[in-house]
N, C-alpha and C positions, 0 to 999 in steps of 0.2 A: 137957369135950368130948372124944371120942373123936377120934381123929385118924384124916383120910380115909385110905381104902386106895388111894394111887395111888401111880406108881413118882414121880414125875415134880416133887415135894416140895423142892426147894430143903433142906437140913441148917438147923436152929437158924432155923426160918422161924415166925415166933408166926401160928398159925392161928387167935388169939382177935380179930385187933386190923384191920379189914379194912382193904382200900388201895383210893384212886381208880384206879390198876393197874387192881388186878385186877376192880374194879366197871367202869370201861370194857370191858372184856373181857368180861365178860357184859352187857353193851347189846351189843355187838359181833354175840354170839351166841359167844364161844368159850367155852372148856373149862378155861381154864388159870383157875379162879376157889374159894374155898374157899365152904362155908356161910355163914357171919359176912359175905363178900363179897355173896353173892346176898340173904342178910337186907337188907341198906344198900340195893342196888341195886330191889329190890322197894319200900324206903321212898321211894327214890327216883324209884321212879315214881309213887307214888303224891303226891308233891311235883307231880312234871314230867311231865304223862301222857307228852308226847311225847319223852322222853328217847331211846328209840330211835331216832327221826328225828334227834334233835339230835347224836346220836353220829355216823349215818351221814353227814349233810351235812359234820360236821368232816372224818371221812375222804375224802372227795371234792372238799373243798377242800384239805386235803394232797396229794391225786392232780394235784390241776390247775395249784396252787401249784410242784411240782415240775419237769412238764412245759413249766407256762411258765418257771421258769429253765431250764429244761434246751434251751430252744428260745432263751434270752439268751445261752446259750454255757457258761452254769455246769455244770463239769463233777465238780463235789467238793459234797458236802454236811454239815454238823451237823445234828442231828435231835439236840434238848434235848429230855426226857423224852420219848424215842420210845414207851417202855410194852410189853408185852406184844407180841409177834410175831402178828399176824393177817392177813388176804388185802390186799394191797396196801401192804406195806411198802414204805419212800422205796427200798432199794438192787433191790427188785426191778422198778420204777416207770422207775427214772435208769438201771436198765442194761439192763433191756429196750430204753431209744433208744438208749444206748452202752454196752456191756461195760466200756468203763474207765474209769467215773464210780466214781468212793470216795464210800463215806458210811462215815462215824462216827456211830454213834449211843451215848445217854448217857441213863444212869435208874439213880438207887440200888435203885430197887424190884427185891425178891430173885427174885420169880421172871419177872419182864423182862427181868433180867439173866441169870438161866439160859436162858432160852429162846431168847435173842439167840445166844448165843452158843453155844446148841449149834447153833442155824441156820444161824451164817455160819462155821462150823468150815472150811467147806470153800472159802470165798468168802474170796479176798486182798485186795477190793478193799473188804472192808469189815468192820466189826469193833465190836464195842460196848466202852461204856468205862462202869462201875460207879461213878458218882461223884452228889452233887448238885448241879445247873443252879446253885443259887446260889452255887455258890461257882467262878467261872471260870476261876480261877487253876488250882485239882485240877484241871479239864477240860481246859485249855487249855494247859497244862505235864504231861496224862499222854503217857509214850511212846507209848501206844498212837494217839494225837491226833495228835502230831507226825511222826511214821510214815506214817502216811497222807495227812493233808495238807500240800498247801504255802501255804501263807501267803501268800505272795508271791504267789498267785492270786484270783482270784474264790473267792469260795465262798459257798454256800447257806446260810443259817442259818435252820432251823427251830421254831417255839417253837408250835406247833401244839396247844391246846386244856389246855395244862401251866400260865398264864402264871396263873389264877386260883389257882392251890395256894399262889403267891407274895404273904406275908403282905407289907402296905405298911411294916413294920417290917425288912423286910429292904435295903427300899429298890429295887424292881423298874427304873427309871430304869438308878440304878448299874451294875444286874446288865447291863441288856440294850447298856450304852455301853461296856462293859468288853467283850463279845464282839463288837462293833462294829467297838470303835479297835482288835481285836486282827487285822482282817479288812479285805484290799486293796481298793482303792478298788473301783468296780466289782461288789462281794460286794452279797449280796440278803438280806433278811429276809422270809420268810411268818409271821403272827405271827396268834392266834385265842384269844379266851377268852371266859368266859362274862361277860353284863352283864346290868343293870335294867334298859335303855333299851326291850328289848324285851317281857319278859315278866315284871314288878318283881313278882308277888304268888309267879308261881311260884318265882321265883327266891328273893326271900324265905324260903320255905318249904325251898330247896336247901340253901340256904348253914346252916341249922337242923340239917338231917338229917346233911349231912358233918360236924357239931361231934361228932359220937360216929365217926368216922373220924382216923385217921392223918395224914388230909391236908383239913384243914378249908380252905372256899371261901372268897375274895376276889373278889366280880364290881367289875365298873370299865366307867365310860363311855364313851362314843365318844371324850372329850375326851381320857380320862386313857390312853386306848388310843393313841390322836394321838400324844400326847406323848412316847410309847415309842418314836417312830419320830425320834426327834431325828438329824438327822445322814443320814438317809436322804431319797428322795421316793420318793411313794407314788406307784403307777401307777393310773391307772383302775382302777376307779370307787372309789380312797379306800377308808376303814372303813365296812364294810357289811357284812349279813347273810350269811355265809357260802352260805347256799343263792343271793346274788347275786354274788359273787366270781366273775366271766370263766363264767357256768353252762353246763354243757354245750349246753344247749335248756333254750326256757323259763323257767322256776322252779325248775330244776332239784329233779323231782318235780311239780311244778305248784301247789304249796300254798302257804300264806299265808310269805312268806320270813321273817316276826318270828317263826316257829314255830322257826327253826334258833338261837334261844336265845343264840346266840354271834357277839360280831364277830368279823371277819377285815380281813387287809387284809398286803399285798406293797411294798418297798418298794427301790430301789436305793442303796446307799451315794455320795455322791457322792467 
């Protein structure tokens, strides 16, 4: 394969091997995506017709997710595999209601982490860290993380639409109690990933198409979603369809809410 002509290429980036990255990114609609990316994402529509809807509902429960910590008084956020920079990022969401809300965000994916960070070059208040969500300790012990937040506070934690990439051999429980116990009482979880509960043939046919991807799928039940919340409670209305999570009006969109493909669900640390 010829390698694209754009500036904008991350160094030593394998343009053969595509990422859920950068395949979210174009459902998105953006730009920052290779060929190999858009092949996947085109299989993958034709998996999920409605894969664009189920992208967008994700981001708008991260929009809404934010603002309501942000209206709990959380004024610091994590954003676990934030991904690719497109219209409504967590630091531009939290500091448009306050200038001095920090977010850290964190994704190994190379050109996520280019893009992050040529974005927030100029933003003190917030900063991406190159690392992988499973392993919390990197995360959680980078200077860049402890810099920015304090611990000793509330803080947001995001795992937003990331949590299915997480093979159950990694042990996802572990992963998400370890960023937990590491976060003062008070701290929030928004948490979203893809299941069977709602759409189990399409999904079936997902979790197929991602096995020739970088980042093969793990969907999980309302229970096993639940479960993840150990340590937390969960605010109105529970794990639920994302396009039901606090909706702006209606349906947010007005369509069948099993179409948003993914749970969600918000939870307070006690």
């Amino acid at each position: 394969m010829v390698a694209e002509s754009t500036t904008w290429i991350p160094d030593g980036i394998d343009l053969d091997r595509p990422s859920a990255a950068r395949l979210y990114d174009y459902l998105l609609g953006g730009g920052h995506n290779f060929a190999h990316d858009r092949d996947l994402a085109e299989r993958f529509l034709t998996a999920q017709p409605h894969a664009r809807q189920i992208a967008r509902h994700n981001r708008s429960f991260l929009r809404r997710s934010v603002l309501f910590m942000i209206e709990q008084g959380v004024r610091q956020f994590l954003d676990l595999g934030s991904g690719i920079p497109t219209v409504g990022n967590v630091h531009e969401i939290a500091q448009a209601a306050d200038p001095r809300t920090r977010v850290v965000y964190v994704d190994y994916e190379e050109v996520a982490f280019a893009h992050s960070h040529l974005m927030l070059a100029d933003n003190a208040a917030a900063t991406i860290v190159q690392a992988d969500l499973t392993d919390p300790d990197a995360v959680l012990d980078n200077p860049s993380t402890r810099a920015l937040l304090d611990f000793d506070q509330p803080i947001g934690l995001i795992m937003a639409g990331v949590f299915h990439f997480v093979a159950p051999a990694k042990d996802p429980a572990r992963i998400v109690a370890r960023y937990r116990d590491a976060t003062a009482p008070g701290s929030w979880l928004a948490f979203s990933q893809f299941t069977r509960d709602l759409m189990p043939e399409e999904m079936d046919r997902i979790v197929e198409v991602m096995k020739s991807s970088r980042d093969p799928m793990f969907p999980r039940s309302r229970a096993e979603i639940t479960a993840l919340f150990d340590g937390y409670e969960l605010v109105e209305p529970g794990i639920v369809p994302t396009a039901l999570w606090h909706p702006d009006e209606g349906l947010d969109d007005g369509d069948d809410p099993n179409r948003a493909g993914i749970l969600s669900g918000v939870g307070r640390k006690n």
